[in-house]
C-alpha positions as CSV (number, residue, x, y, z in Angstrom):
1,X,-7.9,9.5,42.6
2,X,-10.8,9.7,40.1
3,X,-10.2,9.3,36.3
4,X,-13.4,10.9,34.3
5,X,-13.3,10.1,30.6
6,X,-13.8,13.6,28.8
7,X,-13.7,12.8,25.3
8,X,-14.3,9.8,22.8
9,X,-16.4,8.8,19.4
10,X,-19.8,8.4,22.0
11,X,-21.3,11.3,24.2
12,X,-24.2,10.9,26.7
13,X,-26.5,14.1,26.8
14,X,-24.6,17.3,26.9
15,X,-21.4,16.4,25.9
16,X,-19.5,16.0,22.6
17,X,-18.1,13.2,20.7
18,X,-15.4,13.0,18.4
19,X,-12.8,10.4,16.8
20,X,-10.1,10.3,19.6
21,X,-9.7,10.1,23.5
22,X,-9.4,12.4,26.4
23,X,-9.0,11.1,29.9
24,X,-9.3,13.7,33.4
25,X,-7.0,11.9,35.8
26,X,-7.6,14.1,39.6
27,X,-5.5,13.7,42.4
28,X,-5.5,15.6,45.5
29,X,-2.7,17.4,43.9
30,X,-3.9,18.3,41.0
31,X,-5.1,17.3,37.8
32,X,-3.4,15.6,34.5
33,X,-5.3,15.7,31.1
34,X,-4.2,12.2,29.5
35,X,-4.8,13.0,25.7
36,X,-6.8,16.0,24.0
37,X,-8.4,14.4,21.2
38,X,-8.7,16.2,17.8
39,X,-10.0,19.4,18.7
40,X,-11.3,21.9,21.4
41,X,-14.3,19.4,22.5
42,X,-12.8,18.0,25.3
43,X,-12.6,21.2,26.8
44,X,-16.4,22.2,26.4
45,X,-17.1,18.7,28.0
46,X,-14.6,19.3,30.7
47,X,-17.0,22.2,31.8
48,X,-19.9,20.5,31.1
49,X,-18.7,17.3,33.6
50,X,-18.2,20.1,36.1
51,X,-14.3,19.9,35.9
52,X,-12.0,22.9,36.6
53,X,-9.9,23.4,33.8
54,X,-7.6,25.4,36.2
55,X,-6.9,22.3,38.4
56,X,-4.7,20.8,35.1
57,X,-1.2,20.5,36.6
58,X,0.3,18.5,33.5
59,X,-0.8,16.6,30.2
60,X,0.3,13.5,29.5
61,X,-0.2,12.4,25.3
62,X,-0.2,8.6,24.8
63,X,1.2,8.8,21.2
64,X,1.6,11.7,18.9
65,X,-2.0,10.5,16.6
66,X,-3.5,13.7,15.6
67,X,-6.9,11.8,17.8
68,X,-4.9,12.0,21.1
69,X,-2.8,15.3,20.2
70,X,-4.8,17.8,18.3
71,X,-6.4,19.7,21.1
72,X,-3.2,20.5,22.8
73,X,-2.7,23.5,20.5
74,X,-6.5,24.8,21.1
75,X,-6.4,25.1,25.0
76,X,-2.8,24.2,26.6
């Protein structure tokens, strides 16, 4: 199992920050995306971490704060 953190208020080079959270949780089964932060970022950080967006068998939210839930309706 590897757990890659996608999305949160600091970015190193390349990728985007943003008030919120997004966690990549991969399995040999699959993938789960554990929060999708505000917007659309964690998805152009997914790609740019070298993650297949493809491989996301479920999402998981933590809580329904617009920070954890708001990029369900942009890419899932």
């Amino acid at each position: 199992m590897r757990v890659s953190l996608v999305l949160d208020n600091l970015a190193s080079d390349g990728l985007r920050s943003q008030h919120g959270l997004s966690f990549l949780v991969e399995t040999d089964d699959g993938s789960v995306l554990f929060d999708a932060g505000q917007s659309d970022e964690w998805f152009h950080n997914l790609i740019a971490l070298g993650r297949d967006s493809k491989a996301i068998k479920a999402v998981g939210v933590s809580h329904g704060h617009y920070d954890h839930t708001g990029g369900l309706s942009e890419k899932c």
